[in-house]
VOVOTI-965631 format. One line per field, with one value per residue (C-alpha): residue number from 1; residue in three letters; x, z, y. Coordinates in Angstrom, 1 decimal. Layout:
BEGIN
resi <- NUM  ... $
resn <- ALA  ... $
east <- X  ... $
up <- Z  ... $
north <- Y  ... $
This chain:
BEGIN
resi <- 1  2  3  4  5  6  7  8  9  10  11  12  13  14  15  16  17  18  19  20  21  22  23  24  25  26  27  28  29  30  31  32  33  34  35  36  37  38  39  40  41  42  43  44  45  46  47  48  49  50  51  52  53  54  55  56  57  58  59  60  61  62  63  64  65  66  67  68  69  70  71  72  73  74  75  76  77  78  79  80  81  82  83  84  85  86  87  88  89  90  91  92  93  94  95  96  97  98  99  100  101  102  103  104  105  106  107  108  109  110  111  112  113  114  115  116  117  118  119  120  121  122  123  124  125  126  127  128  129  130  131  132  133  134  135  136  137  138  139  140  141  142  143  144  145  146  147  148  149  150  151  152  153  154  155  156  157  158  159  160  161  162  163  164  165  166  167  168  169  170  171  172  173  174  175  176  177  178  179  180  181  182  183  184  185  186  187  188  189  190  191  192  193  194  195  196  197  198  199  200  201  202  203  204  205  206  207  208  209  210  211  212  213  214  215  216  217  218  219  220  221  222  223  224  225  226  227  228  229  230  231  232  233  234  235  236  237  238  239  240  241  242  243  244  245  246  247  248  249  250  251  252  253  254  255  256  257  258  259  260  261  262  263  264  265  266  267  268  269  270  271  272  273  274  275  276  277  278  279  280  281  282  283  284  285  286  287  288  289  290  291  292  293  294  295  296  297  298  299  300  301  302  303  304  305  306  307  308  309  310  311  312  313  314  315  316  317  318  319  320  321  322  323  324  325  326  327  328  329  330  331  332  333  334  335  336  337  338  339  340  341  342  343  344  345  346  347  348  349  350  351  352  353  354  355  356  357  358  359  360  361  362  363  364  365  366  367  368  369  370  371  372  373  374  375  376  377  378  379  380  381  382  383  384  385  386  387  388  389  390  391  392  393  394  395  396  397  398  399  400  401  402  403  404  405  406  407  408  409  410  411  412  413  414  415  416  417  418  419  420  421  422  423  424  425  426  427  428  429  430  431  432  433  434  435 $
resn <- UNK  UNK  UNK  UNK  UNK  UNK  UNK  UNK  UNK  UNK  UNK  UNK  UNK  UNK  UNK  UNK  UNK  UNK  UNK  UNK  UNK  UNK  UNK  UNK  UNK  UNK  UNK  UNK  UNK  UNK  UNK  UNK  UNK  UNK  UNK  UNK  UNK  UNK  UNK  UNK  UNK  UNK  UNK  UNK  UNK  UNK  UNK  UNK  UNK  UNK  UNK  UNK  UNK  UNK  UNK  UNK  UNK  UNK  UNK  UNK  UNK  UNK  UNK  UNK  UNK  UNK  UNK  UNK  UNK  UNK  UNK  UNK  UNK  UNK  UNK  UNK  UNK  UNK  UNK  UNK  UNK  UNK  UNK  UNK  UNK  UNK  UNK  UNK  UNK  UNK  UNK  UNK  UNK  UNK  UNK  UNK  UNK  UNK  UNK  UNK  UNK  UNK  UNK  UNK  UNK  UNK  UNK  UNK  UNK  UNK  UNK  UNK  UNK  UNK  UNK  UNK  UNK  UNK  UNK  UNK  UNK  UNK  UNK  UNK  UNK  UNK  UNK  UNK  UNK  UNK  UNK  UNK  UNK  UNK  UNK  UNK  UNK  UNK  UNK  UNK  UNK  UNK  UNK  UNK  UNK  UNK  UNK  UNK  UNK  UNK  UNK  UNK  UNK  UNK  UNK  UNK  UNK  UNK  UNK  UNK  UNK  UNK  UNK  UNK  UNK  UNK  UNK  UNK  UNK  UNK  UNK  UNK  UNK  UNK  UNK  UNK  UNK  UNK  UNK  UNK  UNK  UNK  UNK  UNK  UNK  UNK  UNK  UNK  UNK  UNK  UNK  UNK  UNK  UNK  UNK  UNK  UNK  UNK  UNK  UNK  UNK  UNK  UNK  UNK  UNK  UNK  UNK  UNK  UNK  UNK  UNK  UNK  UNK  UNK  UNK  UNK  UNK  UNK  UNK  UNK  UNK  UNK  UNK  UNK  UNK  UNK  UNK  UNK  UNK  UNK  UNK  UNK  UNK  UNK  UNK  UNK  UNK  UNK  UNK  UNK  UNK  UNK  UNK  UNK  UNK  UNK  UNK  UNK  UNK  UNK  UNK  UNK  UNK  UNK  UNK  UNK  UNK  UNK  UNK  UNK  UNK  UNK  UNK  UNK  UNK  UNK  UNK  UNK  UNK  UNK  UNK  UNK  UNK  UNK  UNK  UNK  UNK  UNK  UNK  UNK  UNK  UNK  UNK  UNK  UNK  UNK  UNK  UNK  UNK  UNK  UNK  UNK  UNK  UNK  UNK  UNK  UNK  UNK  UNK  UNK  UNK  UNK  UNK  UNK  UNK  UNK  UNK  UNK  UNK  UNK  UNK  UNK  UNK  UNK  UNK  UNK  UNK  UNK  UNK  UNK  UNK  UNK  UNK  UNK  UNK  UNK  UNK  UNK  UNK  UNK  UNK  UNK  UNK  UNK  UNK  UNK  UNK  UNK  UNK  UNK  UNK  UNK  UNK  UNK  UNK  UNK  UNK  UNK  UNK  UNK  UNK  UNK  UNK  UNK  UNK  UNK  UNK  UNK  UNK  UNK  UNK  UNK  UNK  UNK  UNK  UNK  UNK  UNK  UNK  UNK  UNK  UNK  UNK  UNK  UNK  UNK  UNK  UNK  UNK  UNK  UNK  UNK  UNK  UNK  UNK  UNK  UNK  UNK  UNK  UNK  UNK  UNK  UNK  UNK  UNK  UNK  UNK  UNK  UNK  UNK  UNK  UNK  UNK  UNK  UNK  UNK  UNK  UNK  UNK  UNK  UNK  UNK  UNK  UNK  UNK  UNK  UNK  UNK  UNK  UNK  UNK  UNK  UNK  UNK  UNK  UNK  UNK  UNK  UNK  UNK  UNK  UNK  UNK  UNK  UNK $
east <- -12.6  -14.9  -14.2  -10.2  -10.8  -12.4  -9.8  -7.0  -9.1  -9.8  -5.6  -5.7  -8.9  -7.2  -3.9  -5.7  -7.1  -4.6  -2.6  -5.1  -5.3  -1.6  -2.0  -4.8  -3.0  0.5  -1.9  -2.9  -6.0  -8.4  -7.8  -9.5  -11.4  -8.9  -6.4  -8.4  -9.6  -5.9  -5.3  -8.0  -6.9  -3.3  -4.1  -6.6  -5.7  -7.4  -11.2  -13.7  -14.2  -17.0  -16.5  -19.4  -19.7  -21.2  -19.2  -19.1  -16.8  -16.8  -13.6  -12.7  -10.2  -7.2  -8.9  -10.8  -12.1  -13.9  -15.5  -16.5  -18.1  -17.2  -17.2  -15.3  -16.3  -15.1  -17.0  -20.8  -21.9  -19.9  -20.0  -16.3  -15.4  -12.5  -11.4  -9.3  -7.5  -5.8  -4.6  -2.6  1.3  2.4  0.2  -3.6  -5.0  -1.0  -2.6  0.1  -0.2  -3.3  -3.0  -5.4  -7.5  -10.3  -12.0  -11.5  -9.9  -12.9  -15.6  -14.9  -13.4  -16.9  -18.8  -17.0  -17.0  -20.8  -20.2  -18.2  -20.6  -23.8  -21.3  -18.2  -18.6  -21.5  -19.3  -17.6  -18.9  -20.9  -17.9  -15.6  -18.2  -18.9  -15.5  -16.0  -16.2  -16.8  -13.8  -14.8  -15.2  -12.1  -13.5  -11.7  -10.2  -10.8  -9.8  -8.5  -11.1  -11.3  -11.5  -12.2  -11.0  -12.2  -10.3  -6.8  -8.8  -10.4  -6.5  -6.9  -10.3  -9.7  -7.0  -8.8  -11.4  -8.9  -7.1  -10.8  -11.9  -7.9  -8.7  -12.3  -10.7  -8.4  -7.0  -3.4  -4.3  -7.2  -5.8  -2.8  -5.4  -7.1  -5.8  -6.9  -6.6  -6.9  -8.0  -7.8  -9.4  -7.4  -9.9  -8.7  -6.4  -5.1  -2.2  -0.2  2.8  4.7  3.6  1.7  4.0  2.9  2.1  4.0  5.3  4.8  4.3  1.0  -0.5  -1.8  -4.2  -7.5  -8.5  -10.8  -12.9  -16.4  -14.3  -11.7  -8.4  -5.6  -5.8  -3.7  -3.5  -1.3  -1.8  -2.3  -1.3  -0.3  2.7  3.0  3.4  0.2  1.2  4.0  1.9  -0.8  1.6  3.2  -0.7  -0.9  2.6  1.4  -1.7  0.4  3.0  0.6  -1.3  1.8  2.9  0.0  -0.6  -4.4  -6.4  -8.9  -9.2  -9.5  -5.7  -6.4  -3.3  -4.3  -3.8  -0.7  0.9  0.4  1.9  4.7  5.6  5.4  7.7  10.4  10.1  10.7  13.7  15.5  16.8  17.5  21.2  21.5  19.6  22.0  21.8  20.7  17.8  16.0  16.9  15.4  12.2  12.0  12.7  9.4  7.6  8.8  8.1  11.4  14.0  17.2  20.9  22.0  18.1  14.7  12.3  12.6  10.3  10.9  8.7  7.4  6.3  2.7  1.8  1.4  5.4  6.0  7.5  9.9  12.5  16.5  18.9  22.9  24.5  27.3  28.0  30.3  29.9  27.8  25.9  22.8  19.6  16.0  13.0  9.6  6.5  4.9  1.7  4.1  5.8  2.0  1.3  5.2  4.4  0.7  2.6  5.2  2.6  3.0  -0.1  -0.7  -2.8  -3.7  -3.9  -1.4  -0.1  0.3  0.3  2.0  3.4  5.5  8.5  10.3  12.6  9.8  10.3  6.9  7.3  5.0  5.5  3.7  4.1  3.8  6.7  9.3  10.4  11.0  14.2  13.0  14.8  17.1  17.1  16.3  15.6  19.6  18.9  15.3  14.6  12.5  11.4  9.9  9.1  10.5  9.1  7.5  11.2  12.0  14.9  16.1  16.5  19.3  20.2  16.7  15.7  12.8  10.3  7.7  10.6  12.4  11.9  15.3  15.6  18.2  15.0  12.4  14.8  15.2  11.0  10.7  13.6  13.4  15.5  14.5  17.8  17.2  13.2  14.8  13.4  16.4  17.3  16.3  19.4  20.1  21.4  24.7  25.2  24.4  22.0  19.4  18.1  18.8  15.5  11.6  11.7 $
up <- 35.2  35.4  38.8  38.3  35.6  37.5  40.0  37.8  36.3  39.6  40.1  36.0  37.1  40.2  38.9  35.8  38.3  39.8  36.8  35.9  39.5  39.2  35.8  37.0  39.8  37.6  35.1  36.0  37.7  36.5  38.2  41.2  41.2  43.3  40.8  37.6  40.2  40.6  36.8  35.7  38.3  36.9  33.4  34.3  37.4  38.5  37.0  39.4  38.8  39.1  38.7  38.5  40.9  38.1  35.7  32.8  32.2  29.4  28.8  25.4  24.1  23.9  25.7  29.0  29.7  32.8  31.7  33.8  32.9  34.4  34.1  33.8  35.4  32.5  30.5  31.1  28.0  27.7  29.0  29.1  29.0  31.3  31.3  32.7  30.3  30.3  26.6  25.5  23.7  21.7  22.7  22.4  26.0  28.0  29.2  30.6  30.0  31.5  31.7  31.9  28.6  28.5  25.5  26.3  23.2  21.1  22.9  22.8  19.1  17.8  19.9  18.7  14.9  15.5  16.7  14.2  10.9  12.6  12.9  11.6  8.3  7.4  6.4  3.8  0.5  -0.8  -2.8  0.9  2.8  0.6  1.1  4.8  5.8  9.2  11.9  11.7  15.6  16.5  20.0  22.4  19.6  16.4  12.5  10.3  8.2  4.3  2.2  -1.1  -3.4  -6.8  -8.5  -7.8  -6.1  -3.7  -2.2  -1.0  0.1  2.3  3.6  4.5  6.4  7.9  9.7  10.2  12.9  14.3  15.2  16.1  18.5  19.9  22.3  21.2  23.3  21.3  17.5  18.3  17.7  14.7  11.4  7.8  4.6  1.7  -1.1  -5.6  -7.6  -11.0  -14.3  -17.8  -18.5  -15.5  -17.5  -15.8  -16.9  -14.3  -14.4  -11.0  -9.4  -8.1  -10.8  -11.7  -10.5  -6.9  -3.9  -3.2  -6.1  -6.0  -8.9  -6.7  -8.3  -5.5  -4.8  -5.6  -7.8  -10.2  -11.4  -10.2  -6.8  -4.9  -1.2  1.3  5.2  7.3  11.1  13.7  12.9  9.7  7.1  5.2  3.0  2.3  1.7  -0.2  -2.6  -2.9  -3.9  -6.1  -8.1  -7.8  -9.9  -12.2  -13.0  -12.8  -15.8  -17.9  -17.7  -18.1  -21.5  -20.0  -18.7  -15.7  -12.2  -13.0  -14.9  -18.5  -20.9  -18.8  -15.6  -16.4  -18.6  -15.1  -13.2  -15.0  -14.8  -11.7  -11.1  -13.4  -11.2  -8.1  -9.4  -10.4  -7.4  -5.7  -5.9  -4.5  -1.2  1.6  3.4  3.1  5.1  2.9  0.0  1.5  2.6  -1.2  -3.0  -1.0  -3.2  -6.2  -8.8  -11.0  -8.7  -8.3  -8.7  -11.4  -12.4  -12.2  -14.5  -17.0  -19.2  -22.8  -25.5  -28.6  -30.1  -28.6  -25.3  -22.1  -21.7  -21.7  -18.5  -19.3  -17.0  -17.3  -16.6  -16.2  -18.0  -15.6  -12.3  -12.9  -17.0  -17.9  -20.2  -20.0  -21.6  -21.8  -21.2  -22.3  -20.9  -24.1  -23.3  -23.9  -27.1  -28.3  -27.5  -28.9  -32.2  -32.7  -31.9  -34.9  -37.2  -37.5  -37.9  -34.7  -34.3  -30.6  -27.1  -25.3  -23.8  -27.1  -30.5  -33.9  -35.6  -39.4  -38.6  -40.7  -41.6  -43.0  -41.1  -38.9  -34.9  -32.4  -28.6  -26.0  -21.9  -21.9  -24.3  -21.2  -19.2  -15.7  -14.2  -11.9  -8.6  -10.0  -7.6  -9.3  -13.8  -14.7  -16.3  -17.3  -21.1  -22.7  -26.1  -29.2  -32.5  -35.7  -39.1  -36.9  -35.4  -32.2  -30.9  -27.5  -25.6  -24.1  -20.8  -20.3  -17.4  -15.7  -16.4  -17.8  -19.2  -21.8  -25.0  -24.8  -27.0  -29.2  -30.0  -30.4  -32.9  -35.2  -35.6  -35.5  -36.9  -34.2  -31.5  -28.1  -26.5  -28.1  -26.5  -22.7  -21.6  -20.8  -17.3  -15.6  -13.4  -11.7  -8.0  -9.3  -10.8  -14.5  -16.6  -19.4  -22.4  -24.7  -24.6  -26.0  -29.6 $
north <- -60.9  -57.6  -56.9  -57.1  -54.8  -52.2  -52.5  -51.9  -48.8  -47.0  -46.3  -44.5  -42.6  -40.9  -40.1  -38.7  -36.2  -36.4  -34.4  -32.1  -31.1  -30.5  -28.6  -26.6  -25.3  -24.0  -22.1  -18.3  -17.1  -14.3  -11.4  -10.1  -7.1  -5.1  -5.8  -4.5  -1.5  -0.7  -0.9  1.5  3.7  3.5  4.4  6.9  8.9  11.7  10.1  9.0  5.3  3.1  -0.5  -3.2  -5.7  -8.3  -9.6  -11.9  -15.5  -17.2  -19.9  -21.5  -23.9  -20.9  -18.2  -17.5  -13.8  -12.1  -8.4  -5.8  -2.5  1.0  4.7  7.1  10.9  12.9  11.2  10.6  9.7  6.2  2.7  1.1  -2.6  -3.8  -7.4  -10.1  -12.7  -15.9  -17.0  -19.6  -18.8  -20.7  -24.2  -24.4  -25.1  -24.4  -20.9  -19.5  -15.9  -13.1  -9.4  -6.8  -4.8  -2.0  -0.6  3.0  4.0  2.3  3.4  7.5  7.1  5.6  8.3  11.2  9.6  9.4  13.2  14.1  12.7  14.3  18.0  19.2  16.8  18.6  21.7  19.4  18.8  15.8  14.8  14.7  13.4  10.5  9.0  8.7  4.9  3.8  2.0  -1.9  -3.4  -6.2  -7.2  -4.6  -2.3  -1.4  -1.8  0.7  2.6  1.9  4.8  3.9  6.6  7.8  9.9  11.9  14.9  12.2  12.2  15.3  15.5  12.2  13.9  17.2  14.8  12.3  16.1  17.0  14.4  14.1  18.1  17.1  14.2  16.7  14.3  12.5  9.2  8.7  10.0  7.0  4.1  5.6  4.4  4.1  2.3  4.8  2.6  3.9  0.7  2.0  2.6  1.8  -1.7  -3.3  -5.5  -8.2  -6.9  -8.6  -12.1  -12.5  -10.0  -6.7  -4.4  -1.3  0.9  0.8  -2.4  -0.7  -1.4  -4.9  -7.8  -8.1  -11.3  -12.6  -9.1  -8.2  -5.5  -7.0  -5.1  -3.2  -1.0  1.4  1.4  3.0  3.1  6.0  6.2  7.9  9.9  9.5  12.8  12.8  15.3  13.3  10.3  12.1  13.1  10.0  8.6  10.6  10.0  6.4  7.1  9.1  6.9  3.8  5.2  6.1  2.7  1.3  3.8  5.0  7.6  7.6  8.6  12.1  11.6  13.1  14.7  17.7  16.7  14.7  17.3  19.8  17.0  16.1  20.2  20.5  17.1  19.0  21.8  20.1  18.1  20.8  22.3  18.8  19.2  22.3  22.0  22.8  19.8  16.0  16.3  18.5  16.1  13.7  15.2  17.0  13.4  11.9  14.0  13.0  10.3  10.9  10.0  8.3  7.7  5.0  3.9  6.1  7.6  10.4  12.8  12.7  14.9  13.2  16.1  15.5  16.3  15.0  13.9  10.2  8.5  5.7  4.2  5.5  2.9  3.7  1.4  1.0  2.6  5.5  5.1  8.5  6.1  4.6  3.8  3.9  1.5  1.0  -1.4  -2.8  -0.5  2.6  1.2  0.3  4.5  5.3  3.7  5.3  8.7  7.6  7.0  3.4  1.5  -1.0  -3.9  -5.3  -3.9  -2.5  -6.2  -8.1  -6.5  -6.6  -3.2  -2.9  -1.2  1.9  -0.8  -2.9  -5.8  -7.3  -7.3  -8.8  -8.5  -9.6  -9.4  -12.8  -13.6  -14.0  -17.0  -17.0  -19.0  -21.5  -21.2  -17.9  -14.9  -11.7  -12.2  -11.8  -15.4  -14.9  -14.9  -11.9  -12.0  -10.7  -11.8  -9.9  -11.7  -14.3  -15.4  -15.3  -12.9  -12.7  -9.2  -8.8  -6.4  -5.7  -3.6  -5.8  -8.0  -5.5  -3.1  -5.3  -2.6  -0.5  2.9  1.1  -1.3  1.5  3.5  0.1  -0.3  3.7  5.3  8.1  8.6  8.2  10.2  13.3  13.6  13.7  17.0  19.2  20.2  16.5  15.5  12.2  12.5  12.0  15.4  13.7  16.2  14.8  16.2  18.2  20.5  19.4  18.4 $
């Protein structure tokens, strides 16, 4: 019985190998050295090249790779990488796919970073050169740099570095592969005012919940080709905005710097309409924070400065009405301004109206629609005398308090604080001047 057993094992054994011989022989080779010798030659013509004759192999379940080392005339001071892959796409093991990599890029940019800390970002102050982070290592490339970011000024002093070392680089090949992360944890109350969602008013602002730092942050990517003016400023109206809604200071925002801002933001709306052509409208509208056609923000004066931002909402297309919205932080702030006494933080408290009657509200007084596309059927809520009343036709999630609501609990007029002179990009003008 053992030997028949064997017998009938000895067939299995050779057509096993049999397969794998097969299998072996449809998946790619590494390259030869000719080949990766005609490749650097290809993508850098006109260098004297030297190629090793030693290289390195190492195989793994998805991956094999085969790494060289060479050199490049014009520059003497670097070692480069140059390797042979096969990978497997889509199946783990099925490697079907090779091509060719260096490290050319990653090698000269973390020299001339090196370069650059130990000489031109000397000149800069300690408050620049504090921001500068280092580009994280990804095998053959790198990662984008993290900037973390202070304050509003820090915008503008990681900018001024950031065009520094491009000009340092000098060399457009290279300035293509660097990229950063520019990175604003945000000081004062970080609210979840939209249940989970990204937090006002911007997708770049995000709930780090799992970081060594807890709270809101701000980060936008830099790259190649991008407008960093453009995106400084944009930053920045982020901050802004963030900390109106959110009813705070911090992050070198004070009534100062706000007040200045929301000037300047005035200013730059105002000749919107009358830019001779659509390119220019669009360029002028990336730099500003009050912006858009049927919904937006808007400035209104309360009689104490800095000017409040809350959100303008047509209240049909076409109608030449609309209305105004408040996040609960804001209605805490509008109330205080009234003279109304408040108790709680900006997310949940209780305030005695003008008209005598108690109101609580709360961000989490609001009820999702399971499976509902958008919050049309989602339920917002306050209480007024400890009864619940349902808000209806509110703007979003974390702007349910309209100025018909605000005028019942403060007997003031929302309307009549627009700051004269704002227009929407339908031709419609606001205000009717600072109270």
């Amino acid at each position: 019985m053992k030997t028949k057993t064997v017998l009938h094992r000895i067939p299995l054994y050779v057509l096993v190998g049999l397969v794998l011989f097969m299998l072996d022989s449809c998946f790619p080779s590494f390259n030869s050295s000719g080949e990766v010798m005609a490749y650097l030659e290809k993508n850098y013509p006109g260098q004297r090249i030297v190629l090793s004759d030693k290289y390195e192999t190492s195989r793994g379940l998805s991956n094999d790779i085969r790494i060289w080392t060479f050199t490049l005339s014009d520059y003497p001071k670097d070692t480069f990488h140059v390797a042979s892959y096969i990978s497997s796409d889509p199946f783990p093991m099925m490697k079907n796919q090779k091509g060719i990599i260096d490290d050319f890029e990653k090698v000269v940019i973390l020299r001339r970073a090196k370069e650059f800390e130990h000489g031109p970002m000397k000149k800069f102050d300690a408050l620049t050169r504090r921001l500068w982070a280092h580009f994280p290592e990804l095998d053959f490339s790198l990662k984008p740099a993290k900037l973390e970011l202070r304050t509003v000024d820090d915008i503008w002093r990681a900018k001024h570095l950031i065009d520094a070392f491009d000009q340092f680089l000098d060399d457009e090949r290279l300035t293509e592969e660097v990229q950063y992360y520019l990175r604003m944890y945000m000081q004062g109350p970080c609210y979840d005012l939209n249940h989970g969602g990204s937090v006002p008013p911007s997708d770049n602002i995000v709930i780090d919940k799992s970081g060594k730092k807890k709270g809101c942050y701000i980060e936008r990517r830099f790259c190649f080709g991008v407008n960093r003016q453009e995106l400084c400023q944009q930053f920045y109206n982020d901050v802004m905005e963030f900390h109106q809604l959110m009813d705070s200071y911090g992050n070198g925002v004070n009534k100062g710097t706000y007040q200045a801002w929301a000037e300047n933001q005035l200013r730059l709306v105002k000749p919107l309409l009358d830019l001779p052509s659509e390119e220019k409208r669009d360029s002028l509208l990336k730099l500003l924070g009050v912006r858009d056609d049927y919904t937006g923000s808007i400035f209104i004066d309360t009689g104490m400065k800095p000017y409040m931002l809350v959100t303008l909402s047509e209240k049909e297309e076409g109608s030449g009405s609309y209305n105004l919205f408040f996040t609960y932080p804001q209605l805490h702030a509008f109330c205080l301004r009234s003279g109304l006494q408040v108790q709680g933080a900006g997310d949940h408290f209780r305030v005695k109206g003008v008209d005598g009657r108690h109101y609580e509200f709360s961000s989490q007084f609001y009820k999702e629609k399971k499976g509902a596309i958008g919050w049309d059927e989602d339920v917002c809520y306050f209480l007024r005398n400890g009864r619940k009343v349902l808000v209806k036709g509110f703007y979003t999630p974390y702007e349910c308090i309209s100025d018909v609501l605000v005028r019942q609990i403060t007997g003031r007029d929302v309307k009549k604080m627009v700051v004269s002179g704002q227009r929407s990009l339908n031709g419609q003008t606001f205000g009717r001047g600072p109270n």
